[in-house]
mmCIF file of the N, C-alpha and C atoms, coordinates in Angstrom:
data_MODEL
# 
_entry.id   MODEL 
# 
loop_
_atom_site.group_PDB 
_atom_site.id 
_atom_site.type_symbol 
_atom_site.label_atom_id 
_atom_site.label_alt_id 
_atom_site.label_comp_id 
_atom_site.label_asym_id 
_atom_site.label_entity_id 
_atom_site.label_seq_id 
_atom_site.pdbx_PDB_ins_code 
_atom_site.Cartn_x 
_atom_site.Cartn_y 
_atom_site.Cartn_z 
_atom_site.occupancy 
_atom_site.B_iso_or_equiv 
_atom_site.pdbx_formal_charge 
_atom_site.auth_seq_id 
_atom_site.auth_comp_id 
_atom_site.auth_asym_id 
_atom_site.auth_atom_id 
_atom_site.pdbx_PDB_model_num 
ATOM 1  N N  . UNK A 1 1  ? -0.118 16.622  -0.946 1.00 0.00 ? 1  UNK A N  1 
ATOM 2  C CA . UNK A 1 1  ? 0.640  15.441  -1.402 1.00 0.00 ? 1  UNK A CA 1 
ATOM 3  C C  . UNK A 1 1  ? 0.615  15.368  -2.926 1.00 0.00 ? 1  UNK A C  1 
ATOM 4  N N  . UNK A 1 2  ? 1.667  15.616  -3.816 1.00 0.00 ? 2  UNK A N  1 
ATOM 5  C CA . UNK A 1 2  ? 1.768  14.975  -5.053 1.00 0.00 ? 2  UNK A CA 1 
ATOM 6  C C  . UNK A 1 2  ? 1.128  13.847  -5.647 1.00 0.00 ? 2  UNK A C  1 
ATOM 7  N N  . UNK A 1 3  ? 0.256  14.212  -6.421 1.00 0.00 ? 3  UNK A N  1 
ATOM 8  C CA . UNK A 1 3  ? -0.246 12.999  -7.300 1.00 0.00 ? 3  UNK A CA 1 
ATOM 9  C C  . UNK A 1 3  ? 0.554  11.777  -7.586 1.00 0.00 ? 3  UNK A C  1 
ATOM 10 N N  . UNK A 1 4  ? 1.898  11.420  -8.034 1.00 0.00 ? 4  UNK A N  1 
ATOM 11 C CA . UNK A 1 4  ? 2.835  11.127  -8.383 1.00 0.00 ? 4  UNK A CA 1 
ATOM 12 C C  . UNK A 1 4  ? 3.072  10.388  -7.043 1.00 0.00 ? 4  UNK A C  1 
ATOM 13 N N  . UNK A 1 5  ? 3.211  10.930  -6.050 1.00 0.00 ? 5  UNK A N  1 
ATOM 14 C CA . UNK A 1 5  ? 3.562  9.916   -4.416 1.00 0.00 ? 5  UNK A CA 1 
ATOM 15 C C  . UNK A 1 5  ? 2.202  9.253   -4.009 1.00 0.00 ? 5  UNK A C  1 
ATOM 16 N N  . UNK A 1 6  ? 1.029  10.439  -4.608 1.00 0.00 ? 6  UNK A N  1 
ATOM 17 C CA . UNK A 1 6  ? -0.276 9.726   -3.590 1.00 0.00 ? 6  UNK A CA 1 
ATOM 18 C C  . UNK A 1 6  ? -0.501 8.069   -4.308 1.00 0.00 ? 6  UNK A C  1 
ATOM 19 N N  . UNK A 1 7  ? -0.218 8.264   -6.201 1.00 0.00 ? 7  UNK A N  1 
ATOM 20 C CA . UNK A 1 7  ? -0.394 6.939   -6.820 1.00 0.00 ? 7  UNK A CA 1 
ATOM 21 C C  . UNK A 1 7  ? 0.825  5.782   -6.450 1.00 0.00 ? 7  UNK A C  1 
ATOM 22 N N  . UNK A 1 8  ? 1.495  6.541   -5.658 1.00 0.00 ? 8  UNK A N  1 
ATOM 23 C CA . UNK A 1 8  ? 2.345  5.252   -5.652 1.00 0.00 ? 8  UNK A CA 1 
ATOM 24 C C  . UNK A 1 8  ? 2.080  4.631   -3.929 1.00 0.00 ? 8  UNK A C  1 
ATOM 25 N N  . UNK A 1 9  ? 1.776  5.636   -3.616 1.00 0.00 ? 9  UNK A N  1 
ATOM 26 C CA . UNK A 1 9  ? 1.230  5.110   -2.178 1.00 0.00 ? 9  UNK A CA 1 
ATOM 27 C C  . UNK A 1 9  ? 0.295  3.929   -1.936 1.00 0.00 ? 9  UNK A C  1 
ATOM 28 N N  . UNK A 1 10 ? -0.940 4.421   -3.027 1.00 0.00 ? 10 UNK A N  1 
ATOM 29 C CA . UNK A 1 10 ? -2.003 3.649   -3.388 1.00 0.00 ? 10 UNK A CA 1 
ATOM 30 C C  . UNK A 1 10 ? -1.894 2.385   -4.071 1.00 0.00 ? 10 UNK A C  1 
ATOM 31 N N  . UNK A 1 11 ? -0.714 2.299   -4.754 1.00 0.00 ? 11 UNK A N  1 
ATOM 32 C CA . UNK A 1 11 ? -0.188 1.406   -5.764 1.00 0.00 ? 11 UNK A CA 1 
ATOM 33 C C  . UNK A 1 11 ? -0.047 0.174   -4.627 1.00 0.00 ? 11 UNK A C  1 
ATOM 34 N N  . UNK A 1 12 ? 0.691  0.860   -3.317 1.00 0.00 ? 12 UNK A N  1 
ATOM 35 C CA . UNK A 1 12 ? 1.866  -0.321  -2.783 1.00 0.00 ? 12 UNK A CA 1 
ATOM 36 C C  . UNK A 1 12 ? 0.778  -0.757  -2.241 1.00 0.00 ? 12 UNK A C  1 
ATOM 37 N N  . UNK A 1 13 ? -0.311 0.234   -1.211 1.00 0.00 ? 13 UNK A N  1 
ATOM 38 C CA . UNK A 1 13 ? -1.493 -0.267  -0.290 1.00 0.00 ? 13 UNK A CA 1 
ATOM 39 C C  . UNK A 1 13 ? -1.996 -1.960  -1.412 1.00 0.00 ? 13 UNK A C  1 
ATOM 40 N N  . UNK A 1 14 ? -2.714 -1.212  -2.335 1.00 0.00 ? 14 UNK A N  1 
ATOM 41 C CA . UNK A 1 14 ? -2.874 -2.445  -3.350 1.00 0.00 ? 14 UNK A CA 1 
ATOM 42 C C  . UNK A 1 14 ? -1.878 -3.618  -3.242 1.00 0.00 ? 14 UNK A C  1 
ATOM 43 N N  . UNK A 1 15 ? -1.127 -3.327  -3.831 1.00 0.00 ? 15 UNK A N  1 
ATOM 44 C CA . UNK A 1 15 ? -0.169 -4.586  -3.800 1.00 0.00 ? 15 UNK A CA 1 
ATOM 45 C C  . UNK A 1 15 ? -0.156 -5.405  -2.407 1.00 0.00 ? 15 UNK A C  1 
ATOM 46 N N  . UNK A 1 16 ? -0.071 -4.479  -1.274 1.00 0.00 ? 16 UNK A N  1 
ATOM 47 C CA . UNK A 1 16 ? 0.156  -5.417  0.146  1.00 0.00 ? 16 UNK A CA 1 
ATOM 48 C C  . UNK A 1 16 ? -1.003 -5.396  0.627  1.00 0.00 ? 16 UNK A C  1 
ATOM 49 N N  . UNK A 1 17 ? -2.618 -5.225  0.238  1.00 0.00 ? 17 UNK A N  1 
ATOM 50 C CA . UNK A 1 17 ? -3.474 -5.458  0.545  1.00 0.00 ? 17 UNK A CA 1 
ATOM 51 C C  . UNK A 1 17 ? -3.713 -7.231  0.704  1.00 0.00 ? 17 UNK A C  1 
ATOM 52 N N  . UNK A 1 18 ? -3.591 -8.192  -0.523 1.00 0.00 ? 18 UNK A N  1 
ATOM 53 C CA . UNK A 1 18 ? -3.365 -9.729  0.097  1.00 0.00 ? 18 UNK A CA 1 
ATOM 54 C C  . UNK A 1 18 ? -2.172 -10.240 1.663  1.00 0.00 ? 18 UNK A C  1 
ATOM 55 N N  . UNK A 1 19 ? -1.211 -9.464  0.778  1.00 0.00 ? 19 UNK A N  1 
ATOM 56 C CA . UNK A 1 19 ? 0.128  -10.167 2.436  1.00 0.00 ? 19 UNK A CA 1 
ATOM 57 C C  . UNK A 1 19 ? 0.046  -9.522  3.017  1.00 0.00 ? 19 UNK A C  1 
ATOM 58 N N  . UNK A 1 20 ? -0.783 -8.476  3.309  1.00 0.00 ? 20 UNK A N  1 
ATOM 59 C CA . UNK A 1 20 ? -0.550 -7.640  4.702  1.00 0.00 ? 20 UNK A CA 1 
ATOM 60 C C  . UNK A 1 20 ? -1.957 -8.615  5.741  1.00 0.00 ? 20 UNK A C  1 
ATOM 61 N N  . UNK A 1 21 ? -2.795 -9.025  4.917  1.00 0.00 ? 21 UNK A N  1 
ATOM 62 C CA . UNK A 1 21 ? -4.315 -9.532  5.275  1.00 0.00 ? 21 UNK A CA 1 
ATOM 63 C C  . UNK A 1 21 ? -3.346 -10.778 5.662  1.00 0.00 ? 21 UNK A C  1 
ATOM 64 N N  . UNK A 1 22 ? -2.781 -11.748 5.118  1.00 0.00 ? 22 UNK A N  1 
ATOM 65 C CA . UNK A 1 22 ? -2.133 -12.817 5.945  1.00 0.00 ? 22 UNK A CA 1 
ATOM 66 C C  . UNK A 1 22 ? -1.124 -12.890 6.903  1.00 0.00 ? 22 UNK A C  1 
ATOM 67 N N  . UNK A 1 23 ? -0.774 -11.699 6.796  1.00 0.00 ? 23 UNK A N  1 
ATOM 68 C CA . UNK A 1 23 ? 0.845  -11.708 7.383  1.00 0.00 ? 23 UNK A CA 1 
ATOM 69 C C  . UNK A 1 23 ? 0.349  -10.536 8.509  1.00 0.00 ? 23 UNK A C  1 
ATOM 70 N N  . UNK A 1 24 ? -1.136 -9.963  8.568  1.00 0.00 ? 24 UNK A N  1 
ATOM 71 C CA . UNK A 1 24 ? -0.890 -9.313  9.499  1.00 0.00 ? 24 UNK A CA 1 
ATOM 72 C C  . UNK A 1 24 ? -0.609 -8.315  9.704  1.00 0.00 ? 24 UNK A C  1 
ATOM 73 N N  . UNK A 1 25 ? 0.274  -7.327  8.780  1.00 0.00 ? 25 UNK A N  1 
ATOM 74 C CA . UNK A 1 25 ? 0.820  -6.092  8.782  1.00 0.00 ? 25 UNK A CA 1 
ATOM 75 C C  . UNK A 1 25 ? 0.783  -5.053  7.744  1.00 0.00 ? 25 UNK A C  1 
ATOM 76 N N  . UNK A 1 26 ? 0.869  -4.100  8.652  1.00 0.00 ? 26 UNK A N  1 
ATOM 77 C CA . UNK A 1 26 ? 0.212  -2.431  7.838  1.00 0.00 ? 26 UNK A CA 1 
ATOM 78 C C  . UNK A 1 26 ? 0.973  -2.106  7.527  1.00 0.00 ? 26 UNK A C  1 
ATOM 79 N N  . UNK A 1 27 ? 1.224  -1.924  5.787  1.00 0.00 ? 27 UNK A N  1 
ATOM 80 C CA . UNK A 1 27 ? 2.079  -0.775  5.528  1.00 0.00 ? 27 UNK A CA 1 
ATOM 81 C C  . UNK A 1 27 ? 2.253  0.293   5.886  1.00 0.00 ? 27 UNK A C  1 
ATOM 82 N N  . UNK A 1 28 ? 3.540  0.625   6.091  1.00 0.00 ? 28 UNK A N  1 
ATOM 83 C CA . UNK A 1 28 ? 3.882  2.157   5.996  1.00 0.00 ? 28 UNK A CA 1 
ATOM 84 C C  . UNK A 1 28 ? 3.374  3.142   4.790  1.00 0.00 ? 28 UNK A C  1 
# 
């Protein structure tokens, strides 16, 4: 996996780590 996709992967996990915890749902 590209560095470049793995940080953005990691980026989004981060980001939807709060609304995924309320809302329930796993990012893709």
């Amino acid at each position: 996996m590209p560095k470049a996709l793995a940080s953005v992967q990691s980026g989004t996990i981060r980001l939807w780590e709060i609304p995924s915890a309320k809302l329930k749902i796993v990012p893709l």
